[in-house]
N, C-alpha and C positions, 0 to 999 in steps of 0.2 A: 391583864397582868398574869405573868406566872407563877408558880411555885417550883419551878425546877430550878434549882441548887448546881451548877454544871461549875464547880470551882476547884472540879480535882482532887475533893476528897473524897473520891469513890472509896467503901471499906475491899476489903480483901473479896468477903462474900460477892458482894457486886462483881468484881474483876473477876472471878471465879464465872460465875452465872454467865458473864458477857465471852473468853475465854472459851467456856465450853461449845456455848452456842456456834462460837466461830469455827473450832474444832469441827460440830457437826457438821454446819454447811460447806466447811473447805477441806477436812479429811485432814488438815494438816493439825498437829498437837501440839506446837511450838511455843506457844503466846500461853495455852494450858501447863504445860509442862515449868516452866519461867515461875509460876505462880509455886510450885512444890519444895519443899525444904527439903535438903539432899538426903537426908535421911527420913522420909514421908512412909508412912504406911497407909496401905490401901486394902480397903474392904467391901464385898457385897455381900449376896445370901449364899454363894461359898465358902468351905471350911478356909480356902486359901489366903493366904495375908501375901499384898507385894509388899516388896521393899526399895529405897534410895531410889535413886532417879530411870535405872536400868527397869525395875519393876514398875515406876510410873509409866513410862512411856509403854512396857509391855500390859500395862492393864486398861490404857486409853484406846491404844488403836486394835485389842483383842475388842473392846465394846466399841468402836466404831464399827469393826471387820463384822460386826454380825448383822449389820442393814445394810439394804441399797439408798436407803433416806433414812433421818431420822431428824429428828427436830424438838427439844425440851423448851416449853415455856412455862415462866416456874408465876407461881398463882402469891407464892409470900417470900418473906427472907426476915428473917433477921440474923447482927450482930450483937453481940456483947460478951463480956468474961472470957476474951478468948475462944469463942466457940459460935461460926456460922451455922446455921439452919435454912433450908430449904424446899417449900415445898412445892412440885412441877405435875407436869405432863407432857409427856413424851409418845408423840404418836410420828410414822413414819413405815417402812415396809422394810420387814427382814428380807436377807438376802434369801431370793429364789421368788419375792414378788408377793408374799403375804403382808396382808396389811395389819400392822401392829399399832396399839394404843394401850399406854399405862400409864398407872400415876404411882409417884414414890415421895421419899423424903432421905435428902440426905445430908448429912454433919461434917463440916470439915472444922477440926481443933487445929488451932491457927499460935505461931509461934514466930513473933519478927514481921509480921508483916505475909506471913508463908504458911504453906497449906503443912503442917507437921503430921496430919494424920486427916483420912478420908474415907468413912462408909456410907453406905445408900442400904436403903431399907424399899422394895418395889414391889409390885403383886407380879408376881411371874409367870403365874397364869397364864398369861397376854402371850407370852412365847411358847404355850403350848400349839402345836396346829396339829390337825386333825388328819390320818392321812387319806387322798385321794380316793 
């Protein structure tokens, strides 16, 4: 017998986690981007903030464009009060063939159903490389 629940009420965090994943393996942001409320804001360990949907899609495939692989598989999640949590590892190889591994946490504050705002919190470390 199982315990898997497969009845369609995946929460947002879920479609997020599942979404991004496909993002990574297929490059494409489409099914990721679907999940953001038109006015979304987006955050890393940059001062920079995007915005609306023109700023999602510019903040998705800037953090694809920086591997040739990459792959997140997230270790927890929770939902509740409006507010996803995350926690992953993301190992894969930046672009030029360096092998990269890191682990983060990131928050999407959820409005409708919709990603209304999105930071990550990562050890950046992982993207320093050393040179030749």
């Amino acid at each position: 017998m199982t315990n898997d629940h497969q009845t369609g009420g995946q929460s947002t965090t879920q479609a997020f986690m599942a979404a991004l994943q496909q993002a990574e393996a297929t490059g494409d942001v489409t099914a990721l981007l679907a999940l953001h409320a038109p006015d979304v804001t987006l955050r890393n360990l940059t001062q920079q903030t995007w915005e609306g949907e023109a700023g999602a899609r510019a903040f998705w495939e800037t953090y694809l464009g920086n591997f040739e692989e990459i792959r997140s598989e997230f270790t927890r999640s929770h939902e509740a009060g409006g507010l996803g949590v995350m926690e992953w590892t993301a190992s894969g190889r930046l672009r030029g063939g360096h092998p990269v591994e890191y682990r983060g946490v990131s928050l999407i504050e959820l409005s409708g159903g919709q990603v209304a705002a999105f930071r990550t919190y990562y050890d950046s470390a992982a993207f320093m490389v050393a040179p030749a």
